[in-house]
C-alpha positions as CSV (number, residue, x, y, z in Angstrom):
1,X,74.9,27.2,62.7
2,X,78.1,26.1,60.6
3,X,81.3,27.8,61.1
4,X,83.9,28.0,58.5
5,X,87.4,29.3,59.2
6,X,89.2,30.8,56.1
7,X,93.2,30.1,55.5
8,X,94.3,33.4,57.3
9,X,93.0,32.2,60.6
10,X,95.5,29.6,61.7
11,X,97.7,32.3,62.5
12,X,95.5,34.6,64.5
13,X,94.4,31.3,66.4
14,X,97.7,31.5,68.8
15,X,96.8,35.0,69.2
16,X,93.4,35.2,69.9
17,X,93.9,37.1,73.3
18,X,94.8,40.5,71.8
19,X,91.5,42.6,69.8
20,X,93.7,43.6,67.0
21,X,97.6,42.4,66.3
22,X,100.3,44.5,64.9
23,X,102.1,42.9,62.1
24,X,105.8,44.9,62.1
25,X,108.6,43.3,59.8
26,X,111.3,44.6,62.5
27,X,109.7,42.8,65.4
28,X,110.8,39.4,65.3
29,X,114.7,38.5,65.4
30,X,114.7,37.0,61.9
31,X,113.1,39.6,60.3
32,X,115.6,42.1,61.7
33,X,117.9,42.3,58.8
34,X,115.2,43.0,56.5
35,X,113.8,45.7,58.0
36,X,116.9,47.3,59.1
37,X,118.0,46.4,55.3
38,X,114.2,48.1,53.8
39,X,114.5,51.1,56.4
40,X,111.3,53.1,55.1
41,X,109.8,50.7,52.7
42,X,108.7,48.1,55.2
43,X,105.0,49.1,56.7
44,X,103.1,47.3,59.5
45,X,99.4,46.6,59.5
46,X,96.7,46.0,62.1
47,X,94.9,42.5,61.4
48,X,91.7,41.3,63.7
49,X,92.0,38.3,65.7
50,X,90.2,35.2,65.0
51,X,88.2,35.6,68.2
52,X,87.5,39.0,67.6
53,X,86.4,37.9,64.8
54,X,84.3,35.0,66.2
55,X,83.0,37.9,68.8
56,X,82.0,40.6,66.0
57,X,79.8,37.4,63.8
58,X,78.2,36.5,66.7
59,X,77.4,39.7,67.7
60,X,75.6,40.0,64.2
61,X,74.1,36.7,63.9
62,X,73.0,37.5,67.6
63,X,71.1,41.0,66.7
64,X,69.6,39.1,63.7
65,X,67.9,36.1,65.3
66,X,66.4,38.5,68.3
67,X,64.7,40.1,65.4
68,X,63.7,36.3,64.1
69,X,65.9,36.9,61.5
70,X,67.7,34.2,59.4
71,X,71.0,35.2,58.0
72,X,74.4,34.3,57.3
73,X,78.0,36.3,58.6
74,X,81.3,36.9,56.9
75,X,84.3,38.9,58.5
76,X,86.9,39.4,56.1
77,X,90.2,40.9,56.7
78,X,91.9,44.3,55.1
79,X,92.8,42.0,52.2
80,X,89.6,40.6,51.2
81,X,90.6,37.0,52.5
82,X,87.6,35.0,55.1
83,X,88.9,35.1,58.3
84,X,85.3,33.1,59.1
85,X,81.6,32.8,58.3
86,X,78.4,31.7,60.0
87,X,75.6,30.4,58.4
88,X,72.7,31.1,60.9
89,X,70.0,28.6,61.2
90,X,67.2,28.4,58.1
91,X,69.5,31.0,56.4
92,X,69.3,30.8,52.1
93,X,71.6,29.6,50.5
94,X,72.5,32.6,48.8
95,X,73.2,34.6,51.8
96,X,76.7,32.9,52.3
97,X,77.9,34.1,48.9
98,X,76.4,37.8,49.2
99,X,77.7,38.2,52.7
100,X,81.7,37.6,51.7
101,X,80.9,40.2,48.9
102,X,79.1,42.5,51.1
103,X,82.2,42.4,53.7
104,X,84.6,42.4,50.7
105,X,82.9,45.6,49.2
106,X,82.8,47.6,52.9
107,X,86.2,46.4,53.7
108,X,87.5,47.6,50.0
109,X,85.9,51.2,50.2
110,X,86.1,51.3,54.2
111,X,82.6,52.3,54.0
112,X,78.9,50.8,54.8
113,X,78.1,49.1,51.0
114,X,74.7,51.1,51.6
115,X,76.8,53.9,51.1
116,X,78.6,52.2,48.3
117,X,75.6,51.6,46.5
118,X,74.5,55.0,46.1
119,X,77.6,55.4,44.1
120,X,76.9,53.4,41.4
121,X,74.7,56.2,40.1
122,X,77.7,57.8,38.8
123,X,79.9,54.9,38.2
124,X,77.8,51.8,37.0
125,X,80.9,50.1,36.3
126,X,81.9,49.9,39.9
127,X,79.3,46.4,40.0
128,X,81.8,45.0,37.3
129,X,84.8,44.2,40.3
130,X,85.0,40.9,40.6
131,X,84.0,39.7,44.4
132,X,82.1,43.0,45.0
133,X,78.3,43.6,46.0
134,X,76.9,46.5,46.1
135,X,73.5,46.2,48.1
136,X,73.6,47.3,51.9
137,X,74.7,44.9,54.7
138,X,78.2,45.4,54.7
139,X,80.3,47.2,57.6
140,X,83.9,48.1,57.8
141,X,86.0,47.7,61.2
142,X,88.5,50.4,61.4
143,X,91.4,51.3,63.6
144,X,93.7,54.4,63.9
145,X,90.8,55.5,60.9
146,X,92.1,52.7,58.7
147,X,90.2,49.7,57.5
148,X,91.3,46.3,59.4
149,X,88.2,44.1,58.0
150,X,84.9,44.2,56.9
151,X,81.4,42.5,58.2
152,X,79.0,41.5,55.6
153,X,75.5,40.1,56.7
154,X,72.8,38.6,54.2
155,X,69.7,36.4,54.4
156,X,67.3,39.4,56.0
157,X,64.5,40.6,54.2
158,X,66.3,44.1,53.3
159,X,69.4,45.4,53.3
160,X,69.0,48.0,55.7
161,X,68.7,45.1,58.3
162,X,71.3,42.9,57.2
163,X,73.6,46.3,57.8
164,X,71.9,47.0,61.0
165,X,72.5,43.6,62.2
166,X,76.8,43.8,59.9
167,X,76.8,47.1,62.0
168,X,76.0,45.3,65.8
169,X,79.3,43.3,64.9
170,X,81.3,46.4,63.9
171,X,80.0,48.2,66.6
172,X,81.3,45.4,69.4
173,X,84.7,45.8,67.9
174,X,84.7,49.6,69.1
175,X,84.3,48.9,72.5
């Protein structure tokens, strides 16, 4: 297995304690005049920890190789950007690639990309966004209903397991 940490995750590293961190503009002393200065047009946003993260891939990789499965992980987070990926044992070499897209698709729509696909019935076009995929094995992680990241899992012999297996690693997050 290889592990890859994208840019975004030296920050979360210090705080991999905490399931989800709240980013607020008004909560550090420098950024106090800003926010006070912005009033309503500073937002905060949830971001997954790189350890929950590391948790939700493992979880995936996990379900995958109990079915003799070889496939590779991406978690992304609510701006596209790898927080990590795992590139299971004997996975393609195609299946790192599709699984960033597949997480970067579910975490774009904030829906399961088996979902997405169907929609490309009525709008073709929607395989022309650059860094999307549109087959099934992509999962978004929510909280408060909102989209904090997205799983994306590739390598299986279908999509509906690759999502099955994207959806194990969701589904630890909402425990």
């Amino acid at each position: 297995m290889r592990l890859v940490i994208g840019g975004t995750a030296a920050g979360a590293v210090a705080l991999a304690t905490f399931a989800v961190v709240n980013a607020n503009a008004g909560s550090s002393t420098a950024a106090a005049p800003l926010a006070e200065a912005a009033g309503t047009q500073v937002t905060g946003s949830a971001h997954l920890t790189l350890a929950a993260a590391t948790r939700a891939a493992q979880a995936a990789l996990d379900a995958a190789e109990k079915e003799n499965q070889r496939v590779s992980v991406a978690v992304v987070d609510r701006d596209g950007n790898t927080i990590l990926t795992l590139r299971g044992d004997g996975a393609g070499p195609q299946a790192y690639e599709s699984a960033v897209k597949k997480a970067y698709t579910a975490v774009s729509w904030n829906a399961p990309t088996s979902e997405l696909a169907k929609r490309l019935a009525n709008a073709p076009t929607l395989k022309d966004i650059p860094g999307t995929l549109f087959l099934a094995g992509g999962a978004p992680v929510t909280a408060k209903g909102a989209p904090i990241a997205g799983i994306g899992v590739a390598g299986a012999p279908s999509g509906d397991l690759d999502e099955k297996f994207a959806q194990a690693g969701a589904g630890l997050l909402g425990r």
